[in-house]
C-alpha positions as CSV (number, residue, x, y, z in Angstrom):
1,X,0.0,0.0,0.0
2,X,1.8,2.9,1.2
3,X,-0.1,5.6,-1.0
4,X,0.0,8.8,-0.4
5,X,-3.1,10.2,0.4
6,X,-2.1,14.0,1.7
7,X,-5.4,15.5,0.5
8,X,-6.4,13.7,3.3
9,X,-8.2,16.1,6.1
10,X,-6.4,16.4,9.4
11,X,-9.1,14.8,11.6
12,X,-8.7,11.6,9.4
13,X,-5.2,11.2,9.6
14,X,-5.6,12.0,13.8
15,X,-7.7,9.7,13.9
16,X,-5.9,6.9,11.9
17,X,-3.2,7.7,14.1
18,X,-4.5,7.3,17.7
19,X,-5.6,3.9,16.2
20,X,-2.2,2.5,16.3
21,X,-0.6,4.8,19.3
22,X,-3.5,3.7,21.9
23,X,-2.9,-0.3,20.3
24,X,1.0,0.6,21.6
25,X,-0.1,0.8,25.5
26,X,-0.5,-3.0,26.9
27,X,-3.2,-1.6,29.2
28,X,-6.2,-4.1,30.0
29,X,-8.5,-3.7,27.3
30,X,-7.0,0.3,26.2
31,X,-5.6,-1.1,23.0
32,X,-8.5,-2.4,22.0
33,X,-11.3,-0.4,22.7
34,X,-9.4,3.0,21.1
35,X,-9.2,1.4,17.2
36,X,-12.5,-0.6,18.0
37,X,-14.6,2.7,18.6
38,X,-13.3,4.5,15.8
39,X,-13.9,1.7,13.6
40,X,-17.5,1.0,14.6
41,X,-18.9,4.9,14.7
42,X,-16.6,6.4,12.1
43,X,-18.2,4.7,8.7
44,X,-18.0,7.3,6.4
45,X,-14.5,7.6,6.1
46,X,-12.4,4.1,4.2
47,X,-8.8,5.9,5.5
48,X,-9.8,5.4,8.6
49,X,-11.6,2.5,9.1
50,X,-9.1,0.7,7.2
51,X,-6.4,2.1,10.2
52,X,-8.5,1.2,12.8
53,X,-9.1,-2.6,11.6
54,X,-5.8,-2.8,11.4
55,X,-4.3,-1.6,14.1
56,X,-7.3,-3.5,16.4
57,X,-6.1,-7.1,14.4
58,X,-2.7,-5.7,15.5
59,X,-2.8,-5.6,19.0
60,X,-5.2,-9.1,18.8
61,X,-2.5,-10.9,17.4
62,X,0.5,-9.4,19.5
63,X,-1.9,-10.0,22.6
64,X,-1.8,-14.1,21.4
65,X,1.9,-13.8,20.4
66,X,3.0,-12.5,23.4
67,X,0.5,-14.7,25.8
68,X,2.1,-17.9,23.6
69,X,5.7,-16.4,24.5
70,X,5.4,-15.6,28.0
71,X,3.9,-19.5,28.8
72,X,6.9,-20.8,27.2
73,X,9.8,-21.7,29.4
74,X,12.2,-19.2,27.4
75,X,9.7,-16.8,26.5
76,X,10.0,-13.9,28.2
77,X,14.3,-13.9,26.8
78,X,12.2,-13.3,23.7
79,X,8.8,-11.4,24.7
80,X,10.9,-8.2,26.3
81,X,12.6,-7.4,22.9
82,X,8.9,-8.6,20.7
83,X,7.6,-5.6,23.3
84,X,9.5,-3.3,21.9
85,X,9.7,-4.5,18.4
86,X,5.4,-3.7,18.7
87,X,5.8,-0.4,20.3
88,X,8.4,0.8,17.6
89,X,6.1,-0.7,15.3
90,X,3.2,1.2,16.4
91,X,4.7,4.6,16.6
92,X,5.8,4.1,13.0
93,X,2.3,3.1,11.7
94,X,0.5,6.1,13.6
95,X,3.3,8.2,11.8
96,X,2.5,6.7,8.9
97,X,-0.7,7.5,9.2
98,X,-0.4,10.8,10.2
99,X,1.2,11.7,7.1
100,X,-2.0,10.5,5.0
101,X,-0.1,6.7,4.1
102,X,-1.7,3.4,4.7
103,X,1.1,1.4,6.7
104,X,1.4,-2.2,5.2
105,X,1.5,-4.6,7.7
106,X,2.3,-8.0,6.6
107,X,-0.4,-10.6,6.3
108,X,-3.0,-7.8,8.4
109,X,-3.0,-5.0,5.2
110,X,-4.4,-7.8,3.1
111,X,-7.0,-9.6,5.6
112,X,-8.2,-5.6,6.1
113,X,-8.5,-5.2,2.7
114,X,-11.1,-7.8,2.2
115,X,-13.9,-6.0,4.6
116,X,-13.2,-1.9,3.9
């Protein structure tokens, strides 16, 4: 993906954004009621439903990924730097979506594509 889509208006790309940056917090149920909200009363606008899918299918599957690591004997050598692997990941994508792009993220972008 990664389009540019700068005509985009500025509440759009805000709220694209705080999709991904509140999916970066591992607080309770924080990082998925942020992108969830915005995609269920924001319908009108693609650009941001599409961010908010994705970054909600985000932190779903880093919540399993990271559950699945810690329960391992010599997960959590490997959860700590997967932590901060997702929160780099996340501030990138809510960059990226600040600017008006659609962040790819593998095997997510394409799943997301099929219901916006």
């Amino acid at each position: 993906m990664g389009q540019d889509n700068s005509k985009l208006n500025k509440d759009s790309r805000m709220l694209s954004a705080v999709s991904y940056a509140s999916a970066a917090f591992f607080f309770f149920l924080f990082p998925l009621l942020a992108p969830l909200l915005i995609y269920l009363f924001i319908k009108e606008d693609k650009f941001v439903r599409f961010n908010a899918l994705q970054a909600l299918l985000l932190a779903v599957s880093f919540a399993v990924f990271f559950t699945l690591l810690v329960i391992t004997i010599f997960g959590i050598i490997i959860a700590v730097p997967a932590l901060i692997l997702y929160w780099i990941y996340c501030v990138w994508a809510a960059a990226d979506a600040y600017r008006g792009r659609l962040p790819n993220t593998p095997f997510i972008s394409d799943f997301v594509k099929l219901y916006i």
